[in-house]
C-alpha positions in Angstrom: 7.1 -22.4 -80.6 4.1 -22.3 -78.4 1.6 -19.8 -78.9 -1.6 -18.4 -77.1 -4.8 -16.4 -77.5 -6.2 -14.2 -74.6 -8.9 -12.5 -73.3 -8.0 -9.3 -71.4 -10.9 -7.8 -69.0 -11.3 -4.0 -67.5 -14.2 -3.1 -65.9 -15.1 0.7 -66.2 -18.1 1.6 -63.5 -20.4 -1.3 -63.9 -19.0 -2.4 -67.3 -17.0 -4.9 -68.3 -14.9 -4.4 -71.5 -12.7 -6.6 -73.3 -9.7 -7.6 -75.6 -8.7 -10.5 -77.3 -5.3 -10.9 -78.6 -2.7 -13.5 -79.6 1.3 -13.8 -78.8 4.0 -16.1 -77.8 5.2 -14.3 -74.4 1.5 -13.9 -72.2 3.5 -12.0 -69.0 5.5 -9.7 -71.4 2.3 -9.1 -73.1 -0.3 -8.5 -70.7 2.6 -6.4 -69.0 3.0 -4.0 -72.0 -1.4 -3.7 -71.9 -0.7 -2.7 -68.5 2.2 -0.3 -68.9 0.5 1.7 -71.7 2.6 0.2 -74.8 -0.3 -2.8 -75.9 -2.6 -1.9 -78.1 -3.8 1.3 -78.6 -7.3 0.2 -77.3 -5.6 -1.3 -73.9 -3.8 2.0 -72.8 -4.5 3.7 -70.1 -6.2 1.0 -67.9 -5.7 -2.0 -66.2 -6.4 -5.4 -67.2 -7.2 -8.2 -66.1 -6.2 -12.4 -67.9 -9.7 -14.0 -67.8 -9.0 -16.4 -70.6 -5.9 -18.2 -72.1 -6.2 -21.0 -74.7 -2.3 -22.5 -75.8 -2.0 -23.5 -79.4 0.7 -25.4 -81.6 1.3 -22.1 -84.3 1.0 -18.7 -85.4 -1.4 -19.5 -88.1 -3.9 -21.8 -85.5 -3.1 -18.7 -82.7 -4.1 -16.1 -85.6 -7.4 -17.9 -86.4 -8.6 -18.6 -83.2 -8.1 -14.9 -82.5 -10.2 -14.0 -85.4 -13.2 -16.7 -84.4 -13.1 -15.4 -81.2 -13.3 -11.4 -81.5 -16.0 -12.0 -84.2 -18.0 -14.5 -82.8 -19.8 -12.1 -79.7 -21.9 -15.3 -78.5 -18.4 -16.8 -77.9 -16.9 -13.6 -76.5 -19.8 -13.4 -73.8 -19.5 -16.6 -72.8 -16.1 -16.5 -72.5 -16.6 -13.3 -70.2 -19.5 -14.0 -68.4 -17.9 -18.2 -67.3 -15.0 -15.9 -65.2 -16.9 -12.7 -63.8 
């Protein structure tokens, strides 16, 4: 089964926030962030796919996740390459 890890983008006024997140189903997930039934940090705004990275399993998808939503530098770079 394929997996992926994403980067979710919502810009509020003049800033941009951001979620990263893993899952097997990117358009049924990125629909549910949308629809109010993601995460509880996701609802009630709209987001926007700014990065998607495919990997082989849950366990590689799980620790990528983790590198990138604690590794900031990464995070901003990630954000900043698709403003």
């Amino acid at each position: 089964m394929t997996f992926f890890v994403y980067l979710i983008a919502t810009k509020k006024k003049f800033k941009l926030t951001t979620y990263v997140g893993y899952t097997n189903n990117i358009k049924k997930r990125l629909d549910l962030h949308n629809s109010g039934k993601g995460a509880k940090f996701t609802r009630g705004r709209k987001w926007k796919l700014i990065y998607l990275e495919k990997l082989k399993t849950k366990s590689e998808a799980i620790k990528r996740e983790c590198y990138i939503k604690k590794n900031r530098k990464y995070r901003n770079l990630l954000k900043n390459k698709n403003k």
